[in-house]
Backbone as JSON Lines, residues from 0, in Angstrom:
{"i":0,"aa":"X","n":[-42.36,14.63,-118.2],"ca":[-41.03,15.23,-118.08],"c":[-40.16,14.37,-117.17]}
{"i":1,"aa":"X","n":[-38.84,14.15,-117.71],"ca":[-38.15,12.99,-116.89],"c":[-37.54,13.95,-115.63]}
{"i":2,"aa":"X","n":[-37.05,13.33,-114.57],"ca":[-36.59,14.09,-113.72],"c":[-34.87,13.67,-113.53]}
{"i":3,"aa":"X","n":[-34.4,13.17,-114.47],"ca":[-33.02,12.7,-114.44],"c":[-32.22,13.91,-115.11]}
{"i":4,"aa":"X","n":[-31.04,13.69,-114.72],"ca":[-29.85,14.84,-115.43],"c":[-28.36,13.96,-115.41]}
{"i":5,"aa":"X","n":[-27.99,14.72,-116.93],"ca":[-26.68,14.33,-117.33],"c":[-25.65,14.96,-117.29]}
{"i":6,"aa":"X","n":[-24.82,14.74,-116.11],"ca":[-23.36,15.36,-116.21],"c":[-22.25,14.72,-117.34]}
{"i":7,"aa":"X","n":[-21.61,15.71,-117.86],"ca":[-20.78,15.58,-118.67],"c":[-19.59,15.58,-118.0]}
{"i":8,"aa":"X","n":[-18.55,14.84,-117.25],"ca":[-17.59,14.89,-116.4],"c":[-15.92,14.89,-117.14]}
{"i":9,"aa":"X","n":[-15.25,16.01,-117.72],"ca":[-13.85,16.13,-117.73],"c":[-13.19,15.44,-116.6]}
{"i":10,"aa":"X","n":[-12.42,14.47,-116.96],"ca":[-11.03,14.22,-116.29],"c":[-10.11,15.12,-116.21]}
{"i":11,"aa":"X","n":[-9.34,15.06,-115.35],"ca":[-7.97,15.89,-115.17],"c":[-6.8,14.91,-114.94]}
{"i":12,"aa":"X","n":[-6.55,13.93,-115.57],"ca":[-5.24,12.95,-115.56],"c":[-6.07,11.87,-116.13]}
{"i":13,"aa":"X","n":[-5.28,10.96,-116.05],"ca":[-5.93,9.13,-116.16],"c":[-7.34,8.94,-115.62]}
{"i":14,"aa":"X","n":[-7.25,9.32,-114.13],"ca":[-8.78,8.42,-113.44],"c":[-9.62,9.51,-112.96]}
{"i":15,"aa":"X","n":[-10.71,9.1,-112.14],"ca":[-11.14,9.61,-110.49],"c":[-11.37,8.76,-110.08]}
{"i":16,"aa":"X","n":[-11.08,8.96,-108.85],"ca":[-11.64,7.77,-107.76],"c":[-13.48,7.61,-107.34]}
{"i":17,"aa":"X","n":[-14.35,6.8,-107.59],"ca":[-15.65,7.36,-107.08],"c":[-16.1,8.23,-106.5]}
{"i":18,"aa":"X","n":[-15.47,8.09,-105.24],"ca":[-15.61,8.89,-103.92],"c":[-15.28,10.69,-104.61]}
{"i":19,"aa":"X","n":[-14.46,10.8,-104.86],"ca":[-13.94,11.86,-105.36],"c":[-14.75,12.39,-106.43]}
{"i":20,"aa":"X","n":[-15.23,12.06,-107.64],"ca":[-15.91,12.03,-108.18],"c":[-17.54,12.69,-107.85]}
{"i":21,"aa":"X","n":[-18.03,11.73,-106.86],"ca":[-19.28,12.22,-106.17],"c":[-19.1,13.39,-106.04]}
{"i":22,"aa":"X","n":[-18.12,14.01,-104.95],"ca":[-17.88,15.07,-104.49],"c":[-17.68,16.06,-105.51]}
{"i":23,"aa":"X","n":[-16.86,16.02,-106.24],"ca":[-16.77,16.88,-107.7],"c":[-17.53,17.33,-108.54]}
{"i":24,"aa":"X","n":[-18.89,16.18,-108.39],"ca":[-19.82,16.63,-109.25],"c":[-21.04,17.43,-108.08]}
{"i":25,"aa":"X","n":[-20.66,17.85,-106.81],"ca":[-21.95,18.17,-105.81],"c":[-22.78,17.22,-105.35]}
{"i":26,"aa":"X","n":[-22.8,16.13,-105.26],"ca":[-23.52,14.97,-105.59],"c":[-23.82,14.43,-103.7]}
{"i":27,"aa":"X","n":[-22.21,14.72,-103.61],"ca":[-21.82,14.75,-102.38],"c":[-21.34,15.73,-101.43]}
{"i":28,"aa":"X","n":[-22.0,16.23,-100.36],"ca":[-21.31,17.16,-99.87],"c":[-19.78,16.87,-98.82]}
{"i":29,"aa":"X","n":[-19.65,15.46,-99.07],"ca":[-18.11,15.58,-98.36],"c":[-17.79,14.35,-98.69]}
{"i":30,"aa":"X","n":[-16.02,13.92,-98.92],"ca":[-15.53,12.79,-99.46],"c":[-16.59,11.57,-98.37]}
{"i":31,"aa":"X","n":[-17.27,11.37,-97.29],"ca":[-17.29,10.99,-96.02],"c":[-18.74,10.34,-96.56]}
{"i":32,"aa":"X","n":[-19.65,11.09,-97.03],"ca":[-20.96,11.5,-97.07],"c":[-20.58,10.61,-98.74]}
{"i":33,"aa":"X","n":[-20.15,10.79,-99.89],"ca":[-19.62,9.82,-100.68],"c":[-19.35,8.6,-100.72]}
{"i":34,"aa":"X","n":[-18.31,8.18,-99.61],"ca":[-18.42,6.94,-98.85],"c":[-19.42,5.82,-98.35]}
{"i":35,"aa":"X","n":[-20.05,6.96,-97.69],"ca":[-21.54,6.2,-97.28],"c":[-22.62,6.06,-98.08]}
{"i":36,"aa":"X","n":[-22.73,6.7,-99.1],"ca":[-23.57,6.47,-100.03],"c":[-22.93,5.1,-100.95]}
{"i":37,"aa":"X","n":[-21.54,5.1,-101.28],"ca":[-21.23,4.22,-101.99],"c":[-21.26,2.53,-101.3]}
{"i":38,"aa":"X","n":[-21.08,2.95,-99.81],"ca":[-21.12,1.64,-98.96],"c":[-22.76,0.8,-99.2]}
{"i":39,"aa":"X","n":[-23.55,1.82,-99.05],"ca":[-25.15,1.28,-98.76],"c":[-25.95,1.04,-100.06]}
{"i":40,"aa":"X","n":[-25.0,1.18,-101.76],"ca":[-25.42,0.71,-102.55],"c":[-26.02,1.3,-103.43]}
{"i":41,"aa":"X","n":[-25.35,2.55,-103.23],"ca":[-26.4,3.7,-104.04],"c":[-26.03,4.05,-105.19]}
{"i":42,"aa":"X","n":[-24.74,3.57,-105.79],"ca":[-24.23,4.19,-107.2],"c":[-24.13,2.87,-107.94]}
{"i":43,"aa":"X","n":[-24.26,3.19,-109.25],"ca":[-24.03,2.02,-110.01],"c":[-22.78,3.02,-110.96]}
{"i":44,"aa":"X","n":[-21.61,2.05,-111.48],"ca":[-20.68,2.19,-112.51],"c":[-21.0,1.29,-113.83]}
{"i":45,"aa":"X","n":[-21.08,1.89,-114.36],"ca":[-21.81,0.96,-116.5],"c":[-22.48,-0.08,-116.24]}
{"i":46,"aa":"X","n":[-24.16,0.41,-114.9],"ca":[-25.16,-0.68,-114.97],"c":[-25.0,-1.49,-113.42]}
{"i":47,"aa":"X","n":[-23.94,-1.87,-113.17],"ca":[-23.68,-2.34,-111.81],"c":[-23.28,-1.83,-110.8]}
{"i":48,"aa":"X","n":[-24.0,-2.08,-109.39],"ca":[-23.49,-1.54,-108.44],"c":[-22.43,-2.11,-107.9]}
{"i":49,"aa":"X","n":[-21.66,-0.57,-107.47],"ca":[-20.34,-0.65,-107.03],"c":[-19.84,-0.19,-105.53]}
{"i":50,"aa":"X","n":[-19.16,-1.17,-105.05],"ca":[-19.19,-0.66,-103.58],"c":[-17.4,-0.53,-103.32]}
{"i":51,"aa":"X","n":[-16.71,-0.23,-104.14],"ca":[-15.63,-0.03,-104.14],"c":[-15.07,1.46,-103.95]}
{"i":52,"aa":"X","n":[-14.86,2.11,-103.06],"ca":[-15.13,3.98,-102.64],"c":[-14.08,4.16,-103.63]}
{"i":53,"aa":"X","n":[-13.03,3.6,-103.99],"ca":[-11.74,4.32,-104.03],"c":[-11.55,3.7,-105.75]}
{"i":54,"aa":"X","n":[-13.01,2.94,-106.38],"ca":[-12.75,2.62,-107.68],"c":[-12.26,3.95,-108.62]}
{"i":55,"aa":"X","n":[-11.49,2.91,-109.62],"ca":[-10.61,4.07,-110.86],"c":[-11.52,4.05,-111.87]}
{"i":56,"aa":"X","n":[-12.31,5.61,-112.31],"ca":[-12.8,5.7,-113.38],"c":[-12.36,6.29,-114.3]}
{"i":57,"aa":"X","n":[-12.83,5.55,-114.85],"ca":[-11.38,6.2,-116.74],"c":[-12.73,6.71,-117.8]}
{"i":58,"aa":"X","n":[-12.41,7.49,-118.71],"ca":[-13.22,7.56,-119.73],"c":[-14.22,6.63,-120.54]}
{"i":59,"aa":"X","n":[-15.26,6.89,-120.72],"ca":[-16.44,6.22,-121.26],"c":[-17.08,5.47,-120.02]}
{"i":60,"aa":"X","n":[-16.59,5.65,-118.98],"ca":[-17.59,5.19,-117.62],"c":[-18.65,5.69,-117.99]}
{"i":61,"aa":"X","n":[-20.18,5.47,-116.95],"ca":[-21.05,6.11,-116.91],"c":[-21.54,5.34,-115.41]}
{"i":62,"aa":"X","n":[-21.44,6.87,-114.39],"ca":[-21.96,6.57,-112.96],"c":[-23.7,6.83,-113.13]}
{"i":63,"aa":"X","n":[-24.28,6.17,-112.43],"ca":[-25.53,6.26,-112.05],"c":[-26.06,6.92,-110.57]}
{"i":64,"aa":"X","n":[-26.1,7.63,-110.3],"ca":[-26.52,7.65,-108.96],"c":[-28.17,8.92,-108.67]}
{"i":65,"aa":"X","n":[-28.92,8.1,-108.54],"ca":[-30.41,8.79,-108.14],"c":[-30.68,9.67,-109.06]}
{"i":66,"aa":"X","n":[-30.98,8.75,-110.3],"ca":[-31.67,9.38,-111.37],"c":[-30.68,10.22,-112.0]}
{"i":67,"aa":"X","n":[-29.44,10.64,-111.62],"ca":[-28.37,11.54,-112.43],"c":[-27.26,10.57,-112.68]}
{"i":68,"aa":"X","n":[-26.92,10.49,-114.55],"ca":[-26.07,10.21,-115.25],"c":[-24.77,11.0,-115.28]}
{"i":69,"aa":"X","n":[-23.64,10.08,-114.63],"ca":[-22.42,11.17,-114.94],"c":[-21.49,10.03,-116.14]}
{"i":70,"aa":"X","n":[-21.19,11.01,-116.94],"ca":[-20.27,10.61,-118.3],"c":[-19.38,10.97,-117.93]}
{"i":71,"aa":"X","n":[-17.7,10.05,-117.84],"ca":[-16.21,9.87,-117.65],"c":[-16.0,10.48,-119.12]}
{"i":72,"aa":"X","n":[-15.31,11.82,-119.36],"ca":[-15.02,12.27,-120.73],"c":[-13.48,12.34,-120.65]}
{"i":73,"aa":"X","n":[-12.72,12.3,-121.68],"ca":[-10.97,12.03,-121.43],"c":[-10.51,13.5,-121.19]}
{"i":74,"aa":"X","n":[-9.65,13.34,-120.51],"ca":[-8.89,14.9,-120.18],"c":[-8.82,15.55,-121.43]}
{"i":75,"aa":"X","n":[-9.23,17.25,-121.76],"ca":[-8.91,17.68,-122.64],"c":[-7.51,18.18,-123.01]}
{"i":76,"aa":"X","n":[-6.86,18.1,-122.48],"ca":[-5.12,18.32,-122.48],"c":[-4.32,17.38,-122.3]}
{"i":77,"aa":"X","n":[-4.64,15.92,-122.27],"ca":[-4.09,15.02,-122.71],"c":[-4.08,14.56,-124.09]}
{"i":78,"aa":"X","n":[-2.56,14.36,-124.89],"ca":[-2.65,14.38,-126.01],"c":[-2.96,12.56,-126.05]}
């Protein structure tokens, strides 16, 4: 039995910022605690790690972080 999980992540405009992101999905318990995880190398964005806190993720991303997959899905109320 694998121990990984896939979030399915709605946008609400154009982006999220990583940092923000973390936090959104529980991942992180504070924008701060996000930060530091992203500083010390812990998330990858489509395969590579990313140490950019404040990167723009747009649809069809896919974050990696400790065995949980999060999928960038396009805002549903954007036409």
């Amino acid at each position: 039995m694998s121990s990984s999980q896939n979030i399915d992540f709605e946008l609400r405009g154009e982006f999220i910022t990583l940092d923000r992101l973390l936090k959104a999905t529980g991942l992180a318990d504070s924008g701060g605690q996000a930060r530091m995880m992203i500083t010390e190398g812990m998330v990858q964005v489509d395969g590579q790690a990313e140490s950019r806190k404040t990167a723009k993720l747009r649809p069809g991303q896919v974050v990696l972080f400790q065995g949980v997959r999060i999928k960038i899905l396009p805002d549903p109320h954007q036409d």
